[in-house]
C-alpha positions as CSV (number, residue, x, y, z in Angstrom):
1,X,170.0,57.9,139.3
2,X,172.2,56.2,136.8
3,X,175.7,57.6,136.0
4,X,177.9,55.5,133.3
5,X,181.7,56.4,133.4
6,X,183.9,55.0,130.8
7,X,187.2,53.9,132.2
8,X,189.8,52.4,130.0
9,X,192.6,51.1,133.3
10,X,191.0,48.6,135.5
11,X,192.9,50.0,138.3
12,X,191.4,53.1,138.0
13,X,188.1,52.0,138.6
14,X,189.8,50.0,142.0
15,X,190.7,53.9,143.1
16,X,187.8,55.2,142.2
17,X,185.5,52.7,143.9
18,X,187.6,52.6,147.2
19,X,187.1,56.5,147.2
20,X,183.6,56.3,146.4
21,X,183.1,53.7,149.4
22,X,185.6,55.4,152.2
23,X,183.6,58.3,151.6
24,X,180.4,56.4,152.1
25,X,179.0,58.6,148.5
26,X,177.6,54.7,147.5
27,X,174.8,52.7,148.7
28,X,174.6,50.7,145.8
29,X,177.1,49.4,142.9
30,X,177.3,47.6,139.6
31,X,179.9,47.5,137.6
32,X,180.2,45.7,133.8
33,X,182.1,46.0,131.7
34,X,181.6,46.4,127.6
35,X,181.2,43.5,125.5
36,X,183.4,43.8,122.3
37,X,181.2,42.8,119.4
38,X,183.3,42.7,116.2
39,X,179.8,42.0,114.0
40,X,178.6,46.0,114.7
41,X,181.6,47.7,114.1
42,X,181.4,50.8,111.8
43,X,182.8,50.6,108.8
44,X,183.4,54.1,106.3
45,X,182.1,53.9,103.0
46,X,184.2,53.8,99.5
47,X,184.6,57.2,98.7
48,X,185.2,55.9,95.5
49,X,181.6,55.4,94.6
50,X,179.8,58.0,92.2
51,X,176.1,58.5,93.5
52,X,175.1,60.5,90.3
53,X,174.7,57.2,88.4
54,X,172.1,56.4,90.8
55,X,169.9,59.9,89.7
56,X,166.7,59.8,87.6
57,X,166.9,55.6,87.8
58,X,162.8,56.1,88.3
59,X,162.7,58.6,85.4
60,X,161.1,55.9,83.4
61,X,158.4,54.5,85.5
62,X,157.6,57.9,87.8
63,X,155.5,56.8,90.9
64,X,153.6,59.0,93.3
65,X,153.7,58.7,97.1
66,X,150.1,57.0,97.2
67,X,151.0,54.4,95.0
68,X,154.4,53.3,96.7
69,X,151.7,53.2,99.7
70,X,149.7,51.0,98.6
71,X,152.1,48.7,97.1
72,X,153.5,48.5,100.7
73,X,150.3,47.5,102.1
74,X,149.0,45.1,99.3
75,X,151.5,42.6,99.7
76,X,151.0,39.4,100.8
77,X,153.4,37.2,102.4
């Protein structure tokens, strides 16, 4: 079994690992800890942007499902 606690005070992990072990509930511990990674944070979008310009842009050239399809699998790299 795996069971993933998120603990933000490194000495609460200490108290929570010496309880764990004095009351012999352990046989086997790993502990890491997260890796900030700045490159995936999440960002919010501009609010600001207006979708409805993006509407009907395939009005013009219509294309069924079948064609897109084979379009897909037609390339060639």
């Amino acid at each position: 079994m795996k069971v993933i606690l998120e603990i933000e005070k490194p000495d609460e992990v200490e108290k929570l690992m010496r309880w764990l072990h004095k009351n012999r509930l352990l046989s086997q511990v790993k502990v890491e800890t997260a890796v900030s990674d700045d490159s995936a944070a999440i960002v919010r979008g501009d609010k600001r942007i207006d979708p409805q310009a993006l509407f009907g842009i395939w009005k013009d050239n219509p294309r069924t499902l079948e064609e897109i399809r084979k379009a897909a699998w037609d390339r060639n790299p």
